[in-house]
Backbone as XML, in Angstrom:
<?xml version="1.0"?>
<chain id="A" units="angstrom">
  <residue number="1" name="UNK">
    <atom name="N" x="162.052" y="-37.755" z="118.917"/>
    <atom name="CA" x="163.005" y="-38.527" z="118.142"/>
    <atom name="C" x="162.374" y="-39.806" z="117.606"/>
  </residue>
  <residue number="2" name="UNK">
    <atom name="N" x="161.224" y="-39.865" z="117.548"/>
    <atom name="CA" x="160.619" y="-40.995" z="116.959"/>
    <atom name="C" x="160.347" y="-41.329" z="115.839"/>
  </residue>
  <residue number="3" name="UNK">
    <atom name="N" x="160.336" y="-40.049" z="115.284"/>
    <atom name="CA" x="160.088" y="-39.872" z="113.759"/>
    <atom name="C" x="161.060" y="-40.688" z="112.409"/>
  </residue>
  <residue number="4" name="UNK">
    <atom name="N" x="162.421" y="-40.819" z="113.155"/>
    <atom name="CA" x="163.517" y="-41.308" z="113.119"/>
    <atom name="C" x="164.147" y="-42.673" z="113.458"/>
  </residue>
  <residue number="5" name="UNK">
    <atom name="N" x="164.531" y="-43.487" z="112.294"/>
    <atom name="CA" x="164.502" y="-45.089" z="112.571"/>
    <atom name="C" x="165.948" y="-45.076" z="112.946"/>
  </residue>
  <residue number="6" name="UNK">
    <atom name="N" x="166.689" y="-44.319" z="112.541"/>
    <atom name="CA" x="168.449" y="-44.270" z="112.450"/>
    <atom name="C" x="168.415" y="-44.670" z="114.438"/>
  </residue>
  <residue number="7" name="UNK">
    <atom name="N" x="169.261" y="-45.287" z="115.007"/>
    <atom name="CA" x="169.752" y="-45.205" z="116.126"/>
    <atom name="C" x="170.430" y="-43.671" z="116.833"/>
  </residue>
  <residue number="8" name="UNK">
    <atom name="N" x="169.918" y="-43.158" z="118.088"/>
    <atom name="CA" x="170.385" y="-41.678" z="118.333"/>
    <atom name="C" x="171.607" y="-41.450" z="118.321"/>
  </residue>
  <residue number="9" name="UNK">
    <atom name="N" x="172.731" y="-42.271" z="118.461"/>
    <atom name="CA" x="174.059" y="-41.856" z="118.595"/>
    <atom name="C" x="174.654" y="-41.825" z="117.243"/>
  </residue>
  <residue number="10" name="UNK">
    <atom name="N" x="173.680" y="-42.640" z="116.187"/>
    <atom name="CA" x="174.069" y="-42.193" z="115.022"/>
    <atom name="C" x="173.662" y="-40.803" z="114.376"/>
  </residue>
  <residue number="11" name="UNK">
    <atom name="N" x="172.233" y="-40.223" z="114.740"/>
    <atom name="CA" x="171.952" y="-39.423" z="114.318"/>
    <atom name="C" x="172.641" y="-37.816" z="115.392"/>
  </residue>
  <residue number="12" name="UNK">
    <atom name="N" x="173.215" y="-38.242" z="116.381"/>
    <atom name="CA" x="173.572" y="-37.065" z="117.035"/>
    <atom name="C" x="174.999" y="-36.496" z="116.391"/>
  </residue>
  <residue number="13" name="UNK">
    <atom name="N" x="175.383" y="-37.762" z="115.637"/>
    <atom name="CA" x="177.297" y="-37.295" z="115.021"/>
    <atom name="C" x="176.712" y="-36.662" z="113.675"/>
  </residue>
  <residue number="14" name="UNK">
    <atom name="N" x="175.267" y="-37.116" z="113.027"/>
    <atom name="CA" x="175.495" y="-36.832" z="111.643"/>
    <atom name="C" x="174.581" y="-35.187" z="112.118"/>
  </residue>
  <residue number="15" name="UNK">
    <atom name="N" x="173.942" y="-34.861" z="112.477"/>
    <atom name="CA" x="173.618" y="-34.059" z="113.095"/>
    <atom name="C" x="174.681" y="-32.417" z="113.308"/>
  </residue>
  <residue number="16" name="UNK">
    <atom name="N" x="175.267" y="-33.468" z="114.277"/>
    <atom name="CA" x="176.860" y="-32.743" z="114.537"/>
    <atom name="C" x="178.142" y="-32.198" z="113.533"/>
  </residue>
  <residue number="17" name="UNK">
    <atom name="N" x="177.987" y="-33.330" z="112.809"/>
    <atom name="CA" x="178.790" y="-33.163" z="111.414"/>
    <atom name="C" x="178.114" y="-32.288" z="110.752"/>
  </residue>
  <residue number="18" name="UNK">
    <atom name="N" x="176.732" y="-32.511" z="110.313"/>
    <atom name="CA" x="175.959" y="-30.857" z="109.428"/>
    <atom name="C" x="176.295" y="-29.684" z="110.210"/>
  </residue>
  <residue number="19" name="UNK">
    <atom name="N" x="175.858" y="-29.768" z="111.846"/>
    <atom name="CA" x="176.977" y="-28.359" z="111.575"/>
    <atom name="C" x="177.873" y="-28.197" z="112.043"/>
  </residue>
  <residue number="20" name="UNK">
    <atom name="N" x="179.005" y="-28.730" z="112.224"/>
    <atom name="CA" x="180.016" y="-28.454" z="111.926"/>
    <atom name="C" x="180.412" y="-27.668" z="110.347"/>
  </residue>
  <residue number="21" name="UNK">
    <atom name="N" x="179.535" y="-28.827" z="109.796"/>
    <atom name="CA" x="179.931" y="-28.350" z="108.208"/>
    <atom name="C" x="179.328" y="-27.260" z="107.438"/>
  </residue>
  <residue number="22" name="UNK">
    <atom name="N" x="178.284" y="-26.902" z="108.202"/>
    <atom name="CA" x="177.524" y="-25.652" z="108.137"/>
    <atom name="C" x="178.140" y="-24.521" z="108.812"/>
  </residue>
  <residue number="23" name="UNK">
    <atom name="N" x="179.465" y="-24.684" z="109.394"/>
    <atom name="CA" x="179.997" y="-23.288" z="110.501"/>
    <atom name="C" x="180.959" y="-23.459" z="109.808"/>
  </residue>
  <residue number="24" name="UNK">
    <atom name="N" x="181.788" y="-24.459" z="109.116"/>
    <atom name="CA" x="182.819" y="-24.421" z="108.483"/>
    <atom name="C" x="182.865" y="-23.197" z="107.002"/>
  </residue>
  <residue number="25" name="UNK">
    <atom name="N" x="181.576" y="-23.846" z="106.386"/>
    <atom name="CA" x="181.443" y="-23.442" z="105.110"/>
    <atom name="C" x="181.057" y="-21.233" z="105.681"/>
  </residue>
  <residue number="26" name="UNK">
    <atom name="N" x="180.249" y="-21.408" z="106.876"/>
    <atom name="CA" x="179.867" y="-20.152" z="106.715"/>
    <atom name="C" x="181.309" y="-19.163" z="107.610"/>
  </residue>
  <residue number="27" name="UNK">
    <atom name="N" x="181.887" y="-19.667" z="107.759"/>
    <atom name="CA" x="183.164" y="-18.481" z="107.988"/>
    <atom name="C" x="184.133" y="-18.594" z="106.891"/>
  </residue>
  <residue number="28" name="UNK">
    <atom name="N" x="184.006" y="-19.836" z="105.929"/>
    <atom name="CA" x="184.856" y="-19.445" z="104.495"/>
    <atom name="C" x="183.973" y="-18.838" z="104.093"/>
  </residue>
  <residue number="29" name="UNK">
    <atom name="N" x="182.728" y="-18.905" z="104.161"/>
    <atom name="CA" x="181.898" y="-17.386" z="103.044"/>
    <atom name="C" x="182.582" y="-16.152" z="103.940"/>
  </residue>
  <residue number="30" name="UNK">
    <atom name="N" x="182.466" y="-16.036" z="104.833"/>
    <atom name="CA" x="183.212" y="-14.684" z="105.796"/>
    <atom name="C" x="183.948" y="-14.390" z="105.663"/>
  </residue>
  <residue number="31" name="UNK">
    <atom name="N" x="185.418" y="-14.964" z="105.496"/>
    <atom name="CA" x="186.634" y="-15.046" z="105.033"/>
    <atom name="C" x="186.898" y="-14.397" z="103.241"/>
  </residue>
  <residue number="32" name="UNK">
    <atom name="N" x="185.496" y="-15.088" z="102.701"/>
    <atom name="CA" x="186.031" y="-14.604" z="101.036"/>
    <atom name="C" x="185.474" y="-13.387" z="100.749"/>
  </residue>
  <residue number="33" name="UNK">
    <atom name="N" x="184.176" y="-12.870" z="101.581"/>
    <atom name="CA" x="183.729" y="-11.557" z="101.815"/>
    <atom name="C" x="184.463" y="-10.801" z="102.406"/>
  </residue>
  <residue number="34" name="UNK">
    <atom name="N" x="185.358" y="-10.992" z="103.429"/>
    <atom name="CA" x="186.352" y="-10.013" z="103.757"/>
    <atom name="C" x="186.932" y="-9.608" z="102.741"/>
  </residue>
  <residue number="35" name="UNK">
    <atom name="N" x="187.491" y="-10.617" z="102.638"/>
    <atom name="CA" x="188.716" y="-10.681" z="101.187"/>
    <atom name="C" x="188.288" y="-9.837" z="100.145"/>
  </residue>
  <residue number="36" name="UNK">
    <atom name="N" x="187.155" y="-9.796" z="99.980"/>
    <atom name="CA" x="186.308" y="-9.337" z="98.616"/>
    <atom name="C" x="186.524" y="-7.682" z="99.136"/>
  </residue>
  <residue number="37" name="UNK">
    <atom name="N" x="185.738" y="-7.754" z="100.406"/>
    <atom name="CA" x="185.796" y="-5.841" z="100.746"/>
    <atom name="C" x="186.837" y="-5.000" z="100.647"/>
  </residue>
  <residue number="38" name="UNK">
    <atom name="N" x="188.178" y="-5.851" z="100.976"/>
    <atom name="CA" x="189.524" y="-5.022" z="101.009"/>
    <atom name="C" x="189.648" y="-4.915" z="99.818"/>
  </residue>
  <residue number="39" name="UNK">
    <atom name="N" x="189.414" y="-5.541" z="98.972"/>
    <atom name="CA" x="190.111" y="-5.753" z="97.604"/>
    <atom name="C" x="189.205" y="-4.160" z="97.003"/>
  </residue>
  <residue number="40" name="UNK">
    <atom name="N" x="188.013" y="-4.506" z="97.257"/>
    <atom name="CA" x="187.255" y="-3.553" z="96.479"/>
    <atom name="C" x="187.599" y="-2.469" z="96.917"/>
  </residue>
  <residue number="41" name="UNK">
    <atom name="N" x="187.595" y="-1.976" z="98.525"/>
    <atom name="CA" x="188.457" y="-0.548" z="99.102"/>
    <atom name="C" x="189.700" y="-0.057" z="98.559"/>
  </residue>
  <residue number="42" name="UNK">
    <atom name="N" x="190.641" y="-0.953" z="98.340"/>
    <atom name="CA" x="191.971" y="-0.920" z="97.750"/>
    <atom name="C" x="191.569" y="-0.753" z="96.376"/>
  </residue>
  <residue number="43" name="UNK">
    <atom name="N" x="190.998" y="-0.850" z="95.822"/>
    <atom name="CA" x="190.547" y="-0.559" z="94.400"/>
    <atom name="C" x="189.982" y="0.636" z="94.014"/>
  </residue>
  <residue number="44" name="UNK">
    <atom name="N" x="188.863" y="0.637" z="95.034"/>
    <atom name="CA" x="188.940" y="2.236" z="94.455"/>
    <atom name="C" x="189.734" y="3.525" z="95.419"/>
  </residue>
  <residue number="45" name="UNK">
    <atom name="N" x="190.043" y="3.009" z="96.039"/>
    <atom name="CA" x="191.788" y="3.897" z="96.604"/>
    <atom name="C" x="192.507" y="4.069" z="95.550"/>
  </residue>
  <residue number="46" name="UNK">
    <atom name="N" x="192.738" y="3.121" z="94.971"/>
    <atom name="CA" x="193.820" y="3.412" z="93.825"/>
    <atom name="C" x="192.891" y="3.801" z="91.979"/>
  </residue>
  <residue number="47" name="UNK">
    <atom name="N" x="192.102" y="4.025" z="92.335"/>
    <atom name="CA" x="191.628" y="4.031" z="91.414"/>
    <atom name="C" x="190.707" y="5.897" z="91.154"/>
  </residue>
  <residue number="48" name="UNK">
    <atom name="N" x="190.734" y="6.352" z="92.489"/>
    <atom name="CA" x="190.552" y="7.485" z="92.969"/>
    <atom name="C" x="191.911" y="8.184" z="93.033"/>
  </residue>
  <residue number="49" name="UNK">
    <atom name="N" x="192.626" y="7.831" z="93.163"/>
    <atom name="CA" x="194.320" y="8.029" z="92.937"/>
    <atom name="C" x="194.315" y="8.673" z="91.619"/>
  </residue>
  <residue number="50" name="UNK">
    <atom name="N" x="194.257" y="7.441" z="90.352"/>
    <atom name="CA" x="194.216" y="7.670" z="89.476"/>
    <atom name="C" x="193.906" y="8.697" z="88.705"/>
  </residue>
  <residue number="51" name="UNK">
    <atom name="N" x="192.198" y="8.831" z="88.791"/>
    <atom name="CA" x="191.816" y="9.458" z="88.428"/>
    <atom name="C" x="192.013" y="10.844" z="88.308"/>
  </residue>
  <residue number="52" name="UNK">
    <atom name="N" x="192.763" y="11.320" z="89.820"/>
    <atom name="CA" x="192.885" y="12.438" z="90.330"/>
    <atom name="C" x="194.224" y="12.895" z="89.615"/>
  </residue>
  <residue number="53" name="UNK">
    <atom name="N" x="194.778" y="12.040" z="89.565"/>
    <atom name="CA" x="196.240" y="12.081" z="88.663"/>
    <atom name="C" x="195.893" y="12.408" z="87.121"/>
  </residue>
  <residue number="54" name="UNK">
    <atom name="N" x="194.787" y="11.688" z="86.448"/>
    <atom name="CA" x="194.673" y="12.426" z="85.493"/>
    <atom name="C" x="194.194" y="13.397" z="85.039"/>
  </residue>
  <residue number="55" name="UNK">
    <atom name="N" x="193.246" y="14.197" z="85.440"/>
    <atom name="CA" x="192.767" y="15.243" z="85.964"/>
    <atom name="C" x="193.849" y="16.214" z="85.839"/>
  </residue>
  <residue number="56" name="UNK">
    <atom name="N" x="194.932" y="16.117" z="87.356"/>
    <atom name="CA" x="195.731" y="17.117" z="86.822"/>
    <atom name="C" x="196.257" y="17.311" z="85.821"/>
  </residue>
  <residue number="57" name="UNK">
    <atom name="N" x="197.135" y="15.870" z="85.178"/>
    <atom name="CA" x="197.200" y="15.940" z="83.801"/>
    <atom name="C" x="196.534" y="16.632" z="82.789"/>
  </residue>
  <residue number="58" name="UNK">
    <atom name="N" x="195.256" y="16.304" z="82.868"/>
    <atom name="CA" x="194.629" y="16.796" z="81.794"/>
    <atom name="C" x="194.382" y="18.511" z="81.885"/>
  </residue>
  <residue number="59" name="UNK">
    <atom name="N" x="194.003" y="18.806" z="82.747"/>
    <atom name="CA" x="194.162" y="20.385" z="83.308"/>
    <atom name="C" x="195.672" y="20.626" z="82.725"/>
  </residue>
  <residue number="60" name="UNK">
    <atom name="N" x="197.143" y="20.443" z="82.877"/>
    <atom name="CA" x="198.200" y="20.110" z="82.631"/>
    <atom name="C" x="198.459" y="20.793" z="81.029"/>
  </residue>
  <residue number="61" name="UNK">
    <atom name="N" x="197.811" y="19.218" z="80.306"/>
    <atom name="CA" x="197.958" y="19.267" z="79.054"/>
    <atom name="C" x="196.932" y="20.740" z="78.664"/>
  </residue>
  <residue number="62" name="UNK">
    <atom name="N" x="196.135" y="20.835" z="78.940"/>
    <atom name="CA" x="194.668" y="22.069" z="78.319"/>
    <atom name="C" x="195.108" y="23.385" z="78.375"/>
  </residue>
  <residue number="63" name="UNK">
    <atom name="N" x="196.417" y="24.037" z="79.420"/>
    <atom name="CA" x="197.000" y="24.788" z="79.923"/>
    <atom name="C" x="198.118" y="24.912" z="78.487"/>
  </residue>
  <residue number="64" name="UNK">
    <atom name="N" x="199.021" y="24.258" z="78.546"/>
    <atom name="CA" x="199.938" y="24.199" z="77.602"/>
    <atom name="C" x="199.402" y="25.012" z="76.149"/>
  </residue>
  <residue number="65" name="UNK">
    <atom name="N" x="198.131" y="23.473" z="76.084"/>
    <atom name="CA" x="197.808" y="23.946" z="74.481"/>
    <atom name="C" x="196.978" y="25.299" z="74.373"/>
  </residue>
  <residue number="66" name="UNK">
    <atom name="N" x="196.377" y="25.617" z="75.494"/>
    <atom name="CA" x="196.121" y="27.752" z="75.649"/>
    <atom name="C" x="197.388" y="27.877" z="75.385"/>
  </residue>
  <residue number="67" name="UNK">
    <atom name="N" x="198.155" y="28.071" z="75.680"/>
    <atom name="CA" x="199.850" y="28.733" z="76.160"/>
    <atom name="C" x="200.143" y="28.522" z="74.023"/>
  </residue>
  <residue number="68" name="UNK">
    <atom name="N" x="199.988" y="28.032" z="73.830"/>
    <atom name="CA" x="200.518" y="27.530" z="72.641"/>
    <atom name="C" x="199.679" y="28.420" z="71.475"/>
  </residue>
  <residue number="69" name="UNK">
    <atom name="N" x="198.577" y="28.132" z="71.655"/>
    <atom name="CA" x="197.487" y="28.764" z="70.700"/>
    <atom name="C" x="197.830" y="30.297" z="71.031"/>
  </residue>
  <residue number="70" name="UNK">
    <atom name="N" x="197.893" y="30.933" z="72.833"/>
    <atom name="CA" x="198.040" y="32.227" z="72.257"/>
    <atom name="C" x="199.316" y="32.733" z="71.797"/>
  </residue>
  <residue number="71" name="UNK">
    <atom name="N" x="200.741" y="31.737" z="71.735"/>
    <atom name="CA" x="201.930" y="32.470" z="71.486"/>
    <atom name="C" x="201.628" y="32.365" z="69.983"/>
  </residue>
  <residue number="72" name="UNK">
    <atom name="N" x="200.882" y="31.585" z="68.643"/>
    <atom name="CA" x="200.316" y="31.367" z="67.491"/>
    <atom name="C" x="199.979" y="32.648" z="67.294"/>
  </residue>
  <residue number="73" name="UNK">
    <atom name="N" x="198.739" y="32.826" z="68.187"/>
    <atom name="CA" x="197.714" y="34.321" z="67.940"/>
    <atom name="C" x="199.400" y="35.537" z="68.121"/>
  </residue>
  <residue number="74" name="UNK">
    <atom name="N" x="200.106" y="35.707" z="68.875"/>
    <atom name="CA" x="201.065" y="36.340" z="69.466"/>
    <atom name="C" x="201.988" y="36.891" z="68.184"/>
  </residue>
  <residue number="75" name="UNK">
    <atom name="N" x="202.135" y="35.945" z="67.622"/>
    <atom name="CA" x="203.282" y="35.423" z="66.443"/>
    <atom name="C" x="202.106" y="35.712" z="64.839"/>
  </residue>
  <residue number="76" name="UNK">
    <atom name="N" x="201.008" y="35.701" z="64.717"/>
    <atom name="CA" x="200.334" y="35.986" z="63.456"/>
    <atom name="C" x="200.120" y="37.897" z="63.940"/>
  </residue>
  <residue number="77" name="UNK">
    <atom name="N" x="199.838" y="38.171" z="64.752"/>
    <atom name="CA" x="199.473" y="39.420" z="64.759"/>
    <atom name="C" x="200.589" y="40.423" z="64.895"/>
  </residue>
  <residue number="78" name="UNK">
    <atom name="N" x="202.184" y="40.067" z="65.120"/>
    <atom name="CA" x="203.360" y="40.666" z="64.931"/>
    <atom name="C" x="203.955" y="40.671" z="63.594"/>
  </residue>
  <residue number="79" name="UNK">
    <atom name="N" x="203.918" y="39.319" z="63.120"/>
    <atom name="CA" x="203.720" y="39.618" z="61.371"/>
    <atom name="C" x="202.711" y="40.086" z="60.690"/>
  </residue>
  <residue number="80" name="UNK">
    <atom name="N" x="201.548" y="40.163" z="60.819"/>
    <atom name="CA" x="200.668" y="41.516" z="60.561"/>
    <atom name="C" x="200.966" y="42.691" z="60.112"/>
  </residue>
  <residue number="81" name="UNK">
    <atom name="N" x="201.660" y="43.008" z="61.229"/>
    <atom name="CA" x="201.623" y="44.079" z="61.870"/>
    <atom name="C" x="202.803" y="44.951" z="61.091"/>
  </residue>
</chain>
């Protein structure tokens, strides 16, 4: 401790205070990284949701418009005929 002109009881609070303020700051980084992970899990939960939802949709819609095109083909080849 010689290196050091400050008096020790001053340098043991400021000392103390860095970390304190160094344990403070690093469990709000912990805290906003949590925060961050759920958010992102919940995101693509619902976003895998989604997707899957449109999908069927779209399978859905692709079905129809077969169904449609062949009652067309169905309907030109009876007047043909």
């Amino acid at each position: 401790m010689q290196e050091f002109k400050s008096p020790t009881s001053r340098l043991a609070r400021l000392f103390r205070n860095g970390r304190d303020n160094w344990k403070e700051r690093a469990l709000e980084k912990q805290k906003k990284l949590r925060a961050l992970e759920i958010k992102v899990r919940d995101l693509s939960a619902s976003r895998d949701y989604w997707k899957s939802r449109a999908k069927i949709a779209e399978s859905k819609l692709l079905k129809q418009n077969i169904e449609i095109e062949n009652e067309k083909k169905r309907d030109s080849y009876k007047r043909s005929s």
